[in-house]
N, C-alpha and C positions, 0 to 999 in steps of 0.2 A: 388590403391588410386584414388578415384575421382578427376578429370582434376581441377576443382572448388578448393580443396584445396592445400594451398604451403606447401613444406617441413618444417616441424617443428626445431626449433632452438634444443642445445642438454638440457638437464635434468641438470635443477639446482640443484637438492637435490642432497646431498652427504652423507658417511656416509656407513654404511649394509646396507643401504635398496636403494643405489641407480640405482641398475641396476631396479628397479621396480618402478620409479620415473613415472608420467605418461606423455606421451608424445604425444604433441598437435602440432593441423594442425591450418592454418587460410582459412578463404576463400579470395578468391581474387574478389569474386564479389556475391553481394546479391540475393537469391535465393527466386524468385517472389510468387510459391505455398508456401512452406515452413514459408517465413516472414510471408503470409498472413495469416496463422494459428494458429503461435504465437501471430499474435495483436489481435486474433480472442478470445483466450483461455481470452486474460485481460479484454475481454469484458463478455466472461462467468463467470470470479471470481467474478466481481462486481455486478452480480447478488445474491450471497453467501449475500456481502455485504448491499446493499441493501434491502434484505428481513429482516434481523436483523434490522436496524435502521427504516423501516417504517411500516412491518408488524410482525417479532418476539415480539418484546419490547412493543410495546400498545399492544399484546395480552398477554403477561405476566401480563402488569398491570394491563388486566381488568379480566382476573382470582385470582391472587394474591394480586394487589396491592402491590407489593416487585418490583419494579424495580432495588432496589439498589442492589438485590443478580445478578442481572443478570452483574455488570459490576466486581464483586467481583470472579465470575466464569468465566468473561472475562479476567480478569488480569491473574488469576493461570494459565489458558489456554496459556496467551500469555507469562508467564514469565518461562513453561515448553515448550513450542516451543524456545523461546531462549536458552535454556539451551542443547535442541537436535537436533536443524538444524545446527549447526557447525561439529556435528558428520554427519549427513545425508550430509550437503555438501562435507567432505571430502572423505566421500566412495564416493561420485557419480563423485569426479574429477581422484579417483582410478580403479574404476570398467565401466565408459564411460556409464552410462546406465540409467543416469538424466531421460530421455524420460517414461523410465519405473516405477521409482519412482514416477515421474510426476503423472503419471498415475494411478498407485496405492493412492497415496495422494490424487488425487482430488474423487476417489472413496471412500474413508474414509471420506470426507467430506460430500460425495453428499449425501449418507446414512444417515447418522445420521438426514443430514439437512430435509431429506424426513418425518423423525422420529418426526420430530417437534409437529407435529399435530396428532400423536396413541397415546398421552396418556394426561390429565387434569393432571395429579401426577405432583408437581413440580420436584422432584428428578431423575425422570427419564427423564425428558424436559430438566432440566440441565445437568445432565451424557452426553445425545444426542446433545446438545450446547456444552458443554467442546470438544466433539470426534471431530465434527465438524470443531471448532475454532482451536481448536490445527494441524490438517489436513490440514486444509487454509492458516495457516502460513507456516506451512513443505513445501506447495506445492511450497510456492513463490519463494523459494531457489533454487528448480530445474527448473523454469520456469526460473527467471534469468541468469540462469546458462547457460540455452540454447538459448541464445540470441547472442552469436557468433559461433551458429552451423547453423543459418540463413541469418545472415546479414555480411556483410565486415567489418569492421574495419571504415570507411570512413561514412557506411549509418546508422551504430547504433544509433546513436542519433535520425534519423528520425522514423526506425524501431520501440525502444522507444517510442517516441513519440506519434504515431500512436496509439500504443498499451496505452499510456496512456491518449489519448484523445477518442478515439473509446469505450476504456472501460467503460466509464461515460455513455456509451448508455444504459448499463446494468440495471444503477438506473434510465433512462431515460422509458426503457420499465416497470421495476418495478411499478416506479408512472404512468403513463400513463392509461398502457394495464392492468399489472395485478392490482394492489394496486385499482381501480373501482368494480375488480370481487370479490372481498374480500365481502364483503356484497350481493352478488346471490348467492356464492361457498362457502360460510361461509371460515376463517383462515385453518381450516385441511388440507382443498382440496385444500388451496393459498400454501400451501408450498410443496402440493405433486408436483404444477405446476411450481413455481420456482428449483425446483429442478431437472423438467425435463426438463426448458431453460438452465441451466449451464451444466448438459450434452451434451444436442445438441451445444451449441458450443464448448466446448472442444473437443469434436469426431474429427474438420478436425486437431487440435494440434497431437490428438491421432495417428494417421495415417499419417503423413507429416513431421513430426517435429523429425527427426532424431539426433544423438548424431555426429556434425563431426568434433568437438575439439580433444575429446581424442581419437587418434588413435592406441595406445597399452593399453590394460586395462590388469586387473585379477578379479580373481572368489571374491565375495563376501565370508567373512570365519572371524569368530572370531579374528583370527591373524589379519585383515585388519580395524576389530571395534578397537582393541584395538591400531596399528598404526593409527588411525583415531583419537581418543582422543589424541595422543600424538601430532599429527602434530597439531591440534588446538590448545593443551597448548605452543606448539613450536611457533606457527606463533601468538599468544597474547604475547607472551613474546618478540617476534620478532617485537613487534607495536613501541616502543621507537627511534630503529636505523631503521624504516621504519617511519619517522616521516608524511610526508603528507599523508599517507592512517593513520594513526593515528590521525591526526588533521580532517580529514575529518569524520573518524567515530565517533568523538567526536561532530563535528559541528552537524552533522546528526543525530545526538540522540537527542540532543535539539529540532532542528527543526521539526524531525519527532514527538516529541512528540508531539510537541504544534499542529501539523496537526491530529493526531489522535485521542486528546482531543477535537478540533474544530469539528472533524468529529461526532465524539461518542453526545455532545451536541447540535449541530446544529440543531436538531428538537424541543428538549425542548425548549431552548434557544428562535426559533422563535413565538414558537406557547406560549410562555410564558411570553413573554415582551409584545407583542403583543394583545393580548386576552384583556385588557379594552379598547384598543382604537377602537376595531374590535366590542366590546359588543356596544362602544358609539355610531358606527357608523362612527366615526375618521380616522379610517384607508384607504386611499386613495393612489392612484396613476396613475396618470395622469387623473384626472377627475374620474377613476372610485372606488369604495366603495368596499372594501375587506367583502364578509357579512359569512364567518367563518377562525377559523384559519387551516383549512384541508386547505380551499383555497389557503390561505399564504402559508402552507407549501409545497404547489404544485405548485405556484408560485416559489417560493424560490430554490426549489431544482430542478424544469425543467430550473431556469435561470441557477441556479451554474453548472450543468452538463452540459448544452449547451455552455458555456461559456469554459469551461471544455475544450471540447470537441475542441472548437478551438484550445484553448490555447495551448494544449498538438500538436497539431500537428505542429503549427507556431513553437511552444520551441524548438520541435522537430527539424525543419530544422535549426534554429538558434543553437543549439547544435554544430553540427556539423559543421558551418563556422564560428562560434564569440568563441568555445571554450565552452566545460560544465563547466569550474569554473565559469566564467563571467554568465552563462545563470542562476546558483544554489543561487552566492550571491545576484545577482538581485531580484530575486525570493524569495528568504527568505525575504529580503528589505520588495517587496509589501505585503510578507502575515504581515509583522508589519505594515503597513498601511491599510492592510484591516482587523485587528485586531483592533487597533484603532479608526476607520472612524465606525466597527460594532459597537463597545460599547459606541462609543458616541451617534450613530442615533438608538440603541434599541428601540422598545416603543416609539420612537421619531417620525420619519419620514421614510417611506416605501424603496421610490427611497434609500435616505441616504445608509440605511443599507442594500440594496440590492448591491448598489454600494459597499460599503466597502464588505462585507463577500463574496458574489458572484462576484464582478467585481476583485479586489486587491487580495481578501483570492482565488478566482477561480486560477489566476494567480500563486499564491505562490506555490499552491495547487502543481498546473498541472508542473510548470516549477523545482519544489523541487525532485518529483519522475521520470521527465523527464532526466532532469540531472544529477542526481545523479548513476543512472546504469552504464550508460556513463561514468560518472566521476571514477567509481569505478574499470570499464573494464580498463583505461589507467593507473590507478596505482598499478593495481595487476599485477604478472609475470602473464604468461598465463597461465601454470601445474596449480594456485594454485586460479584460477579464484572462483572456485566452496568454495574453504575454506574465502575464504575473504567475497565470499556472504553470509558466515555462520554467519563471524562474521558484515556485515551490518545486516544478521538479527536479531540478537540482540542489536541492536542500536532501532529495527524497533517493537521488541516481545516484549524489554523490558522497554519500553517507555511508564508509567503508574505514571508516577510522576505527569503531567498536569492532569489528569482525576480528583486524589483525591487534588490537591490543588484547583482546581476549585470548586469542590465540598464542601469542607473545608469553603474556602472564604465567595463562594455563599449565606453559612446557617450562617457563623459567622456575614456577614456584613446584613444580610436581618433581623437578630436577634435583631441585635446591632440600626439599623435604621427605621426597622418596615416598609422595602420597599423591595418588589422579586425584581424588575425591579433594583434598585440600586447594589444586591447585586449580579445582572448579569453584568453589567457593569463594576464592581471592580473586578469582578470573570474573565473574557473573559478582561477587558485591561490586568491586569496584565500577562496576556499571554507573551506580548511585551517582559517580562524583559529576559526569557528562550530563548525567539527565540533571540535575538538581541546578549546571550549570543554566540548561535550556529554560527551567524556571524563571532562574534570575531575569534572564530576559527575554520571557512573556511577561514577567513582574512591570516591564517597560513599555508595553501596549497599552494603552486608553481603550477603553471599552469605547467602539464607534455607535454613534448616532443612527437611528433607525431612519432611511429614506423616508420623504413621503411617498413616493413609485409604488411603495411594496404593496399598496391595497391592504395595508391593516387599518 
């Protein structure tokens, strides 16, 4: 057993199956290559990310004109990822081998994603978007999972952090470096080359990033799919008399949505409220004339990812001495106020609603998926680490309510009052009332008790 890891407490599962309960080590201290390749890999996923929201999606519309199929093949994507990463997490806390699924997952993604651009056919763009999507999500479970086979107990939050402020680099090189070359390299060749940066950084994950939780495993085997289903039907039904990992998955299904929906929109959204006062000439800040909306929306998303970027790693160290409850409800808070502050200042005033979406919505952003890992590592036992992130990712897969009520809103009120810009504002406030909801119940988590394990 490596020196790095302490002896494991004994096997809470009881029952026939408990002599094959899996049985977890901690670290007693953060392991410098290893972390650095884990924060390494969140900056390669977000590349995934990115290529969808600035260069997939306008190339769909301008073949197609059907944008709306692509969030309808995102939902199925994301609501059959929820439905099988509670299974993938539980074999990966029985079998010790997250690293290799990892791995496997992020090359199911990488493929398809390269696939983007061999064919004009929509059907086969979508088939390669669904494989994609569905793959990105799996992956996130064993990436999580393997966040206390590098860091202590004590520097997770920072860990975290890192990896969630670093990762915004991704949509940072995205707009910058590639999202220019799109027009010399034409879209085909933009996706064979985003797909060969999220390779290159996942490789030092591939290689570094070993499994040292579970320290007794077994063979992957039909017997273990189907104990694998049972322990997640066990451990949902087990949410009632585990009430704070229950109030928090509940809080965090609200909140994630309404981040997801913010995400999935934020390009329309800018480049759409925007666009008469950019046509008039109107659009300004600090003296200078905004003279298209590519502009804004490069403006807009190098501040929110920079900002990002902070954010995530300050949350990060705050994490881990104020507490991840305190750093998650904070954090929800500001994204209602940078929900708010966006849909007032739409169409309005630049500063405004760069301040609200990127200043507040950055914040929320960064400090929601910052803490919440964290938060979720002190309320899970450790054996069952890997099944609880199964079920956060269905909080995370299945979080597709905000996309169609905004959508719904948007066309009812823009109908109704014969204004886009208005029917953004009603569309993106209303956001507030889901998140505020997710509050109430993070309001119902007990801040959990520091192990002694953690070597603080």
């Amino acid at each position: 057993m490596p020196d790095s890891v302490q002896v494991p407490p004994p096997p809470l599962e009881t029952g026939e199956h408990a002599d094959r309960a899996p049985k977890v080590g901690y670290l007693d201290k953060t392991l410098p290559g290893p972390a650095i390749a884990w924060v390494l890999y969140d900056l390669a996923n977000t590349v995934y990310v990115a290529t969808l929201t600035f260069i997939f999606v306008p190339y769909l519309g301008e073949l197609f004109e059907m944008r709306s199929v692509v969030g309808i093949v995102s939902s199925i994507s994301m609501i059959c990822a929820g439905m099988l990463v509670p299974l993938f997490a539980a074999a990966g806390d029985r079998t010790g081998r997250c690293r290799l699924y990892l791995i496997v997952a992020t090359l199911c993604c990488i493929i398809p994603m390269a696939l983007f651009g061999a064919s004009t056919s929509l059907i086969p763009l979508m088939a390669a978007f669904f494989l994609a999507n569905l793959a990105y999500n799996g992956s996130l479970v064993f990436y999580n999972a393997l966040l206390p086979s590098v860091a202590a107990d004590r520097n997770q939050g920072l860990i975290s952090g890192l990896g969630v402020g670093l990762g915004y680099i991704g949509t940072l090189v995205t707009l910058v470096i590639v999202l220019p070359l799109q027009d010399k390299i034409g879209a085909p060749n933009t996706f064979y080359l985003t797909a060969g940066l999220f390779l290159l950084f996942a490789l030092p994950s591939f290689m570094l990033v070993k499994e040292r939780r579970v320290l007794v495993s077994e063979r992957f085997s039909v017997d273990l799919v189907k104990r694998s289903f049972g322990a997640v039907i066990k451990t949902i039904k087990s949410l009632p008399a585990n009430k704070p990992v229950m109030w928090f998955l509940l809080g965090n299904f609200f909140c994630v949505d309404v981040l997801n929906t913010a995400i999935l929109f934020f390009g329309d959204l800018t480049s759409t409220t925007f666009e008469p006062s950019i046509n008039a000439g109107k659009a300004t800040i600090f003296g200078y004339t905004i003279k298209s909306t590519t502009a804004l929306l490069m403006l807009a998303g190098i501040t929110l990812n920079g900002l990002a970027l902070i954010f995530g790693v300050t949350l990060g160290f705050l994490t881990d001495r104020l507490g991840s409850l305190r750093v998650l409800r904070f954090s929800a808070a500001c994204l209602v106020v940078g929900l708010l502050g966006a849909a007032f200042a739409a169409g309005e005033t630049v500063l405004g609603y760069l301040i609200g979406i990127c200043g507040f919505g950055g914040l929320g952003l960064s400090g929601i998926w910052t803490a919440g890992r964290k938060l979720l590592i002190e309320l899970s036992p450790r054996e069952k680490v890997g099944e609880y992130f199964g079920l956060y990712g269905i909080t995370t897969k299945l979080s597709v309510l905000g996309s169609a009520a905004v959508g719904i809103l948007q066309d009812v009120v823009s109908n109704q009052t014969g204004s886009e810009l208005t029917g953004w504002k009603v569309a993106i406030g209303a956001q507030a009332l889901p998140l505020m909801l997710g509050i109430l119940f993070l309001t119902m988590v007990k801040q959990p008790t520091k192990e002694v394990s953690n070597g603080s």
